[in-house]
TIVO-2410 file (N, C-alpha, C; in nm, 3 decimals):
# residues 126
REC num residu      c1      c2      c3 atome chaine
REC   1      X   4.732  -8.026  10.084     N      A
REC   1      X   4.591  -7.995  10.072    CA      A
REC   1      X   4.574  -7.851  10.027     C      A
REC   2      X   4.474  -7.854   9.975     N      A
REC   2      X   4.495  -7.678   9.896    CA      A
REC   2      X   4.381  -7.635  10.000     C      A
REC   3      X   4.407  -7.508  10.028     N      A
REC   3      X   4.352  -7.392  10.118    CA      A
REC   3      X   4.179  -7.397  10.038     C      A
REC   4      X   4.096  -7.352  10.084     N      A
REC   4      X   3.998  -7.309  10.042    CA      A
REC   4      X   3.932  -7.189  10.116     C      A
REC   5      X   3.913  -7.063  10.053     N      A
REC   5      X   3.827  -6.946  10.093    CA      A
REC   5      X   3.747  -6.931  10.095     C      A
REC   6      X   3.593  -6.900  10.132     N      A
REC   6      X   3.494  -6.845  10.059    CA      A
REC   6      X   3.422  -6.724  10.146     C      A
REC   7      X   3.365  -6.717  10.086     N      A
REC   7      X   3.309  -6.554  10.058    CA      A
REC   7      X   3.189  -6.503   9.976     C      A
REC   8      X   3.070  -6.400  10.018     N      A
REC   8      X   2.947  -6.368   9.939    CA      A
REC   8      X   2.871  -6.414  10.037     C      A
REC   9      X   2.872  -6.428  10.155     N      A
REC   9      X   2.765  -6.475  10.245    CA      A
REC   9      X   2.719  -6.327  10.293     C      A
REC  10      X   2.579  -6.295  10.365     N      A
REC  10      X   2.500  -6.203  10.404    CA      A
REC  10      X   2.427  -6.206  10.436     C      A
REC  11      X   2.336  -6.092  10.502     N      A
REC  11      X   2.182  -6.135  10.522    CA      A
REC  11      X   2.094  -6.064  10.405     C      A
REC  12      X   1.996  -6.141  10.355     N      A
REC  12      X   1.869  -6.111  10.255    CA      A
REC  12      X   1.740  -6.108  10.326     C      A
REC  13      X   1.662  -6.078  10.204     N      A
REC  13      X   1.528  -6.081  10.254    CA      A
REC  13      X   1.461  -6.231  10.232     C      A
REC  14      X   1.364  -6.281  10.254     N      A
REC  14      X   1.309  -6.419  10.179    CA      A
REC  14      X   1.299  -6.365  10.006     C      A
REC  15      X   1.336  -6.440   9.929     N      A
REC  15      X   1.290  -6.445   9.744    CA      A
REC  15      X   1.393  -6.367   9.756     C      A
REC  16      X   1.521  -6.323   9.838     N      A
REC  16      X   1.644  -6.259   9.763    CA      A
REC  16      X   1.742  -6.391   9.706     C      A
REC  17      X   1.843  -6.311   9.671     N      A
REC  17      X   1.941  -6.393   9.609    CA      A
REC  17      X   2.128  -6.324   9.634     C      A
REC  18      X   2.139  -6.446   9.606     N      A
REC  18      X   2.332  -6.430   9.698    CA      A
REC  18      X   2.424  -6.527   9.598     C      A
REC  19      X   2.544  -6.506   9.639     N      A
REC  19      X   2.620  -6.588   9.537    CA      A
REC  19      X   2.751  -6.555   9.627     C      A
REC  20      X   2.757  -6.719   9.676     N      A
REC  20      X   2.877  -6.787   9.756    CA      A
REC  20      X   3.011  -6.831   9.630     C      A
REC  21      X   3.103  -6.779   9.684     N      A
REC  21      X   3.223  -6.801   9.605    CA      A
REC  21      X   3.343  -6.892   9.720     C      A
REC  22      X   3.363  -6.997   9.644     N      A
REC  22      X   3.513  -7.128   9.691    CA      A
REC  22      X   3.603  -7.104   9.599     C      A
REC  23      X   3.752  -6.987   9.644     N      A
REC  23      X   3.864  -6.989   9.580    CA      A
REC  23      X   3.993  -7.081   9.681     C      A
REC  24      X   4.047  -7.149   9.591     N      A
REC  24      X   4.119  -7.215   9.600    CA      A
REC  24      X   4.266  -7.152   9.598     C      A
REC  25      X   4.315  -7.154   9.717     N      A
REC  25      X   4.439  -7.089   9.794    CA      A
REC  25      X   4.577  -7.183   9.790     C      A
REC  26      X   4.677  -7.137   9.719     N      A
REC  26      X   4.791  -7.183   9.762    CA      A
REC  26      X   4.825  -7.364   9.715     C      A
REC  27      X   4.711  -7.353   9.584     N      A
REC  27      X   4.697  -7.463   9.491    CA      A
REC  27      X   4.559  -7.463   9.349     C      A
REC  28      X   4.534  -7.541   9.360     N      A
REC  28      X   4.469  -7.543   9.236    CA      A
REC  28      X   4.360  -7.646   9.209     C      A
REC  29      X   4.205  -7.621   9.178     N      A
REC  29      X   4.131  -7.777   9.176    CA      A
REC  29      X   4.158  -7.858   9.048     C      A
REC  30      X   4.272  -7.991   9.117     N      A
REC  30      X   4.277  -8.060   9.014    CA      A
REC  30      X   4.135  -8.165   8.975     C      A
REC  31      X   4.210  -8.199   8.896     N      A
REC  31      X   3.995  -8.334   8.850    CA      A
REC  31      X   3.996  -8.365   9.017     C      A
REC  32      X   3.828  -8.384   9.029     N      A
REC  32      X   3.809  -8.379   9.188    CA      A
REC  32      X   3.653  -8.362   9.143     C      A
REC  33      X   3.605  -8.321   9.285     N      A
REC  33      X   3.509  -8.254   9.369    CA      A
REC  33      X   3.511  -8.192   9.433     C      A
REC  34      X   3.368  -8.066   9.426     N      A
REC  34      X   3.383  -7.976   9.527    CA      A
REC  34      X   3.256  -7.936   9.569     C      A
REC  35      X   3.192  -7.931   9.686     N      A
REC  35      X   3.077  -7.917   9.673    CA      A
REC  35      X   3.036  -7.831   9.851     C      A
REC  36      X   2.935  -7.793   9.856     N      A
REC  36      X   2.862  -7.738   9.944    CA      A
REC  36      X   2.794  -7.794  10.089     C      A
REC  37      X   2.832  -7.758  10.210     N      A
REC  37      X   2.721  -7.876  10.284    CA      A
REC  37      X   2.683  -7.712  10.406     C      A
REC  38      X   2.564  -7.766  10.475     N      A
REC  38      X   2.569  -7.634  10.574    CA      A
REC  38      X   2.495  -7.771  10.721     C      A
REC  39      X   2.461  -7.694  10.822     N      A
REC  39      X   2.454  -7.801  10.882    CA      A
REC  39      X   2.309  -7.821  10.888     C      A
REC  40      X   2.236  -7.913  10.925     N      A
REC  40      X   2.091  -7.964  10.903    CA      A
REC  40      X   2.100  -8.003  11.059     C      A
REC  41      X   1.901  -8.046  11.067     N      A
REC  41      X   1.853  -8.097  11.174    CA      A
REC  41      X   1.911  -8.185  11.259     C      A
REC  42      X   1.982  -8.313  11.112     N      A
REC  42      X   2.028  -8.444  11.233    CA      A
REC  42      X   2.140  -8.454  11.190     C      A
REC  43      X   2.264  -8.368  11.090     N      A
REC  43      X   2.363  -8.381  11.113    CA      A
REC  43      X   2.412  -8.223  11.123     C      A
REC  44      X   2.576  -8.290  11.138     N      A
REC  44      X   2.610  -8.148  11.113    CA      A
REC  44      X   2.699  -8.044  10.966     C      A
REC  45      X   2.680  -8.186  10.873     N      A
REC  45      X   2.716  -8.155  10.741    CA      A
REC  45      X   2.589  -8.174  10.656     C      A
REC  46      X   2.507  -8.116  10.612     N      A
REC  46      X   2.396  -8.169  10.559    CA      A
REC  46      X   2.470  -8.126  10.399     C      A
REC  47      X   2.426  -8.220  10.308     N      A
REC  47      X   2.436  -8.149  10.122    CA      A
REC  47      X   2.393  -8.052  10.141     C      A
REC  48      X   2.423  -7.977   9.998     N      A
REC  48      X   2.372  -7.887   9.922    CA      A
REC  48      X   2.394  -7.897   9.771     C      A
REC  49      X   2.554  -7.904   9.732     N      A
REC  49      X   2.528  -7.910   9.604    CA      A
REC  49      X   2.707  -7.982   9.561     C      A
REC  50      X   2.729  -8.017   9.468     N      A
REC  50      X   2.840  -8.044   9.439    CA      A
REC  50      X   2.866  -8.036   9.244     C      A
REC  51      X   3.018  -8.023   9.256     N      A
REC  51      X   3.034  -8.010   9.070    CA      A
REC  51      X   3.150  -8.136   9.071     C      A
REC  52      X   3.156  -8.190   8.988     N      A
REC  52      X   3.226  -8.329   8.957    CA      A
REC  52      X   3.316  -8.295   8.834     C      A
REC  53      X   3.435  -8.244   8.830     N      A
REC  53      X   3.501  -8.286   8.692    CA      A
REC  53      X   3.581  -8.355   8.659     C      A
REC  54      X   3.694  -8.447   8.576     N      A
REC  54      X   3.647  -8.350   8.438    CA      A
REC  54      X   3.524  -8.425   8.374     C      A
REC  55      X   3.439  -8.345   8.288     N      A
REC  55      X   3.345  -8.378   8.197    CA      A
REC  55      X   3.234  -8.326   8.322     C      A
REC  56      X   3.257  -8.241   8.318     N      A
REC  56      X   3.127  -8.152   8.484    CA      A
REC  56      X   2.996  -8.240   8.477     C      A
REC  57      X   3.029  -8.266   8.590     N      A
REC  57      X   2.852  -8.288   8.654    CA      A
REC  57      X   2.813  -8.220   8.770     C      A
REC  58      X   2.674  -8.187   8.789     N      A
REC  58      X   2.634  -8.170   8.892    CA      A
REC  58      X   2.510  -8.158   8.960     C      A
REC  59      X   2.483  -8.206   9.116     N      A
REC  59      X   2.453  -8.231   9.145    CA      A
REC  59      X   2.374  -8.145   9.312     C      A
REC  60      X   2.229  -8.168   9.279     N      A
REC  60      X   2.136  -8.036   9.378    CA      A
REC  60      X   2.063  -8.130   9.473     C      A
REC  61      X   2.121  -8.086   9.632     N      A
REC  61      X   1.947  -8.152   9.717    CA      A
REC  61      X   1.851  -8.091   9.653     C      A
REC  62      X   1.788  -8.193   9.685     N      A
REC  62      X   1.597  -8.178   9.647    CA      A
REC  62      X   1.568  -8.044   9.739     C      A
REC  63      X   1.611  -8.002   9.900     N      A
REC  63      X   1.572  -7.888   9.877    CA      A
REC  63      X   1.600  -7.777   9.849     C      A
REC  64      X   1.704  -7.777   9.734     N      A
REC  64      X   1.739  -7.683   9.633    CA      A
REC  64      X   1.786  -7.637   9.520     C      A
REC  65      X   1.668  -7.734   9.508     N      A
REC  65      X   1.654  -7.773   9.319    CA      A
REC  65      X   1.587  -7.678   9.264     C      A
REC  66      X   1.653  -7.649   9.183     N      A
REC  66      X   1.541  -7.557   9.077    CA      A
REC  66      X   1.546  -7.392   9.182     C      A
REC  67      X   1.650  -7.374   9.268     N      A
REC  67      X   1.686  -7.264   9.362    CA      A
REC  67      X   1.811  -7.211   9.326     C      A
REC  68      X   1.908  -7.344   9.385     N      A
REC  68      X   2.023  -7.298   9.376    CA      A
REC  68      X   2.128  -7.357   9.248     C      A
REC  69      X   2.224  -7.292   9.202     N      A
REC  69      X   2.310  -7.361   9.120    CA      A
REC  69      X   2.438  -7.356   9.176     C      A
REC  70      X   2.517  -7.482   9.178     N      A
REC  70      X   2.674  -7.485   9.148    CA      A
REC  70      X   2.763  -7.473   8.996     C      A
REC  71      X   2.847  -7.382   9.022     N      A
REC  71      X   2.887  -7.377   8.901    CA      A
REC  71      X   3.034  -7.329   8.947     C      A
REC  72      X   3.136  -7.403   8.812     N      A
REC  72      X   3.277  -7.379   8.825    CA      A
REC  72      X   3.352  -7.270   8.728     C      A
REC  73      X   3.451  -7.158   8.798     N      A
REC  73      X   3.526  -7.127   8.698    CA      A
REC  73      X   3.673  -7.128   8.700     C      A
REC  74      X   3.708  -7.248   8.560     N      A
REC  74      X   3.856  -7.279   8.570    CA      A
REC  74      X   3.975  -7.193   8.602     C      A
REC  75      X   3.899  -7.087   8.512     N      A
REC  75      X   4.054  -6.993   8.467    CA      A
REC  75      X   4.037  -6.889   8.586     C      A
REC  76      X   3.933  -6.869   8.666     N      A
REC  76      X   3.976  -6.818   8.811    CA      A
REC  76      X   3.978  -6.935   8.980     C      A
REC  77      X   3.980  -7.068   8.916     N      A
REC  77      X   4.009  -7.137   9.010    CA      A
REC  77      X   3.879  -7.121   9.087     C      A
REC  78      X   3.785  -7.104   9.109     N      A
REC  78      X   3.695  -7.079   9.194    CA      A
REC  78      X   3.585  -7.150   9.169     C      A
REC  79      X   3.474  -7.186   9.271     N      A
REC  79      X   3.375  -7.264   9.272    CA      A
REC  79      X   3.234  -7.180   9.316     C      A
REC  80      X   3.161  -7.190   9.282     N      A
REC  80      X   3.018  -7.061   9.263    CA      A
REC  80      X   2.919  -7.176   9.326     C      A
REC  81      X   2.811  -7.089   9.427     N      A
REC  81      X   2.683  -7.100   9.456    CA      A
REC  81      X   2.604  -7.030   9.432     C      A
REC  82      X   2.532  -7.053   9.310     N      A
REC  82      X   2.407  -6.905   9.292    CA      A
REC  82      X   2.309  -6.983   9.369     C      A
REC  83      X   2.219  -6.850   9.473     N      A
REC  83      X   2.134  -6.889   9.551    CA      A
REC  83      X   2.038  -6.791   9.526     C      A
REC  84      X   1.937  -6.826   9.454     N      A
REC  84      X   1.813  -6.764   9.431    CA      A
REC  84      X   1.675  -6.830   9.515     C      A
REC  85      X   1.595  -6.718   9.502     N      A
REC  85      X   1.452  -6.740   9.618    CA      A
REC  85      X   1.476  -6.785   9.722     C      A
REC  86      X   1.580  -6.723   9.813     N      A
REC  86      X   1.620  -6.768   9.948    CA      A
REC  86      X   1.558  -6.737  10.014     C      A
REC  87      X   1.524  -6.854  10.126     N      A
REC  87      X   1.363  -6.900  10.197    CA      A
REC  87      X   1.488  -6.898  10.384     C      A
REC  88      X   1.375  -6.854  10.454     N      A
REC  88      X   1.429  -6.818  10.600    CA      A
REC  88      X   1.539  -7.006  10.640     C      A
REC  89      X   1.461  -7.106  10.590     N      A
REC  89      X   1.525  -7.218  10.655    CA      A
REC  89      X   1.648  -7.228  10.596     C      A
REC  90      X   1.708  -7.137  10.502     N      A
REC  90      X   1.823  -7.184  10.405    CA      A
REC  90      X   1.928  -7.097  10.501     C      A
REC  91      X   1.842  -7.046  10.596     N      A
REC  91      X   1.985  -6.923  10.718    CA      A
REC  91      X   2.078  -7.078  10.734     C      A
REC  92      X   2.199  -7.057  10.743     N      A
REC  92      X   2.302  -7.153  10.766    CA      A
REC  92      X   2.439  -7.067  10.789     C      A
REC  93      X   2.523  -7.170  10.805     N      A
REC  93      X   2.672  -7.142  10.782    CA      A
REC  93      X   2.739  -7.217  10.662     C      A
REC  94      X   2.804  -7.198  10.562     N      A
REC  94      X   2.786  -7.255  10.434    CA      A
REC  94      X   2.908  -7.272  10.453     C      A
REC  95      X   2.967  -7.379  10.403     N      A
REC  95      X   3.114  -7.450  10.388    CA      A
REC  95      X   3.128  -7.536  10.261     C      A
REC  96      X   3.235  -7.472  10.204     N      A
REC  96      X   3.291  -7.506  10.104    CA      A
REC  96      X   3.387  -7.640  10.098     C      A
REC  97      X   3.400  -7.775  10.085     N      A
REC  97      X   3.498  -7.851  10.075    CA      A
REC  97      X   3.512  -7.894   9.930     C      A
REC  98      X   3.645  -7.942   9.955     N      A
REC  98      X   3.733  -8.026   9.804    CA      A
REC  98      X   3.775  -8.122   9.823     C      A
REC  99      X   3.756  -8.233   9.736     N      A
REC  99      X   3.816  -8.371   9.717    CA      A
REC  99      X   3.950  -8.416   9.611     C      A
REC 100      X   4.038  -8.436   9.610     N      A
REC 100      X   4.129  -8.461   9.562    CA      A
REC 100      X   4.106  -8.540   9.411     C      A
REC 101      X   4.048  -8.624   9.448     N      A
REC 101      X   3.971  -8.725   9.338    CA      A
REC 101      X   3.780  -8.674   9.310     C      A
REC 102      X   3.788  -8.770   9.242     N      A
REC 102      X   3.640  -8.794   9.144    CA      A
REC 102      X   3.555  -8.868   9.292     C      A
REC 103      X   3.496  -8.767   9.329     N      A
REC 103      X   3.400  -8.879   9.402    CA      A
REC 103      X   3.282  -8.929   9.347     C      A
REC 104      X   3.261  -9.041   9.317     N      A
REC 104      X   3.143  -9.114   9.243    CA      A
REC 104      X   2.984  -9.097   9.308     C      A
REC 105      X   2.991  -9.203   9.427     N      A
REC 105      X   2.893  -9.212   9.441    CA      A
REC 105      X   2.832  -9.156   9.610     C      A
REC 106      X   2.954  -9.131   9.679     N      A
REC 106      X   2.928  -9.115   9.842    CA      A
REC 106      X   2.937  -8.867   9.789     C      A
REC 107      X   2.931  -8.813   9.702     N      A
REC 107      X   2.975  -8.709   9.677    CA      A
REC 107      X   2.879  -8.608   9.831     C      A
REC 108      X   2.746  -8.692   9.809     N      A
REC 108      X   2.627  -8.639   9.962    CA      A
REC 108      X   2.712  -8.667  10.091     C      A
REC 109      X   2.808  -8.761  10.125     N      A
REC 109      X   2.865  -8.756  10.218    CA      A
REC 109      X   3.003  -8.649  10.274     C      A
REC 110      X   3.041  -8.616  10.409     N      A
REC 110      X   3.087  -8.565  10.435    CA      A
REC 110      X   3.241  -8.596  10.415     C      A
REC 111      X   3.236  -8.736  10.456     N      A
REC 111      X   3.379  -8.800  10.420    CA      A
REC 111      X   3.454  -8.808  10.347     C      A
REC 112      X   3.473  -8.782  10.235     N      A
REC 112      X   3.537  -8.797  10.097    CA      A
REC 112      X   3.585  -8.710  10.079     C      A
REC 113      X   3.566  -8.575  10.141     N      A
REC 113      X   3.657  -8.420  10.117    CA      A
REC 113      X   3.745  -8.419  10.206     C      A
REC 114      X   3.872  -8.381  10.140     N      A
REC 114      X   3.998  -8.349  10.232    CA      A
REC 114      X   3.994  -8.210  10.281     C      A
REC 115      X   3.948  -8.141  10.191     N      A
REC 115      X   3.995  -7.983  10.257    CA      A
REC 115      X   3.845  -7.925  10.306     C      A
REC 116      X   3.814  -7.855  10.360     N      A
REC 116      X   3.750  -7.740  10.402    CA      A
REC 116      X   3.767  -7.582  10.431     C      A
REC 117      X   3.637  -7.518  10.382     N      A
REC 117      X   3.682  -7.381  10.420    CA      A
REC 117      X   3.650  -7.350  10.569     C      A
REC 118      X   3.626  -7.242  10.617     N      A
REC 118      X   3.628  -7.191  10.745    CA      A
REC 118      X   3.415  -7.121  10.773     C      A
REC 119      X   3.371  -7.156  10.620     N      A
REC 119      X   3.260  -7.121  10.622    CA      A
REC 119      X   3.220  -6.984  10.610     C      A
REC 120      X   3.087  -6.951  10.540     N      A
REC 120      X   3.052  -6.808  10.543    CA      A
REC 120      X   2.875  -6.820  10.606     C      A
REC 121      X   2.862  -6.715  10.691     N      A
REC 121      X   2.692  -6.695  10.686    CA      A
REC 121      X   2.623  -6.678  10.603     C      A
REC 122      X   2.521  -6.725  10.618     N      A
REC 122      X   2.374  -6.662  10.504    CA      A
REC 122      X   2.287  -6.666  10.655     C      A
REC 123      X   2.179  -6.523  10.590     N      A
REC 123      X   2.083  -6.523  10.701    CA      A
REC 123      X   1.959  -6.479  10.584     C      A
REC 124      X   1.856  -6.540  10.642     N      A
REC 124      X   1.725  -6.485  10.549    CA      A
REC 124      X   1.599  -6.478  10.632     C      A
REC 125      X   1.636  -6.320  10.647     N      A
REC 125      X   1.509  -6.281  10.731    CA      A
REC 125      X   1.446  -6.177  10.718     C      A
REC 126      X   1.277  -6.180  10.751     N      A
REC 126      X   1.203  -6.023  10.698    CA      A
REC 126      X   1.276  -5.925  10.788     C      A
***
């Protein structure tokens, strides 16, 4: 299983912006998935966002569409959360996981990722 790091978590103001970084330790993301979850009301993995390659896709909860982006870079192995207009409910603990394979259609679920990171904070408060 390859290690995963991440890092860029902090506290902002509300309408700031942050950018969560998933480097991949002591391996490499082969074709897979990798995506974002922090914990929500009724679970404790809620989505956030995921990138699907090869031939990238990806994929935003509704509540953070048109907020946040996932985005991949190959040639540093690493996986990006740009988080713009960050709103007080988005305070979380953010965790990075990876899937070995292409996850199709369960990618919102927790199950399908083998690895996990250890998580970073975000806090958004006046």
């Amino acid at each position: 299983q390859v290690q995963l790091v991440e890092s860029g978590g902090g506290s902002v103001q509300p309408g700031g912006s942050l950018r969560l970084s998933c480097a991949a330790s002591g391996g490499t993301f082969s074709s897979g998935t990798v995506a974002w979850f922090r914990p929500g009301p009724e679970t404790e993995r809620e989505f956030v966002a995921a990138i699907r390659w090869p031939g990238i896709s990806t994929f935003h909860a509704d509540s953070v569409k048109g907020r946040f982006a996932i985005t991949r870079d190959r040639a540093k192995n690493t996986v990006f959360l740009e988080m713009n207009n960050l709103r007080p409910e988005d305070t979380a603990v953010y965790y990075c996981a990876a899937a070995q394979q292409r996850v199709i259609n369960t990618y919102v679920r927790s199950y399908p990722y083998d690895s996990w990171g250890q998580g970073t904070q975000v806090t958004v408060s006046s």
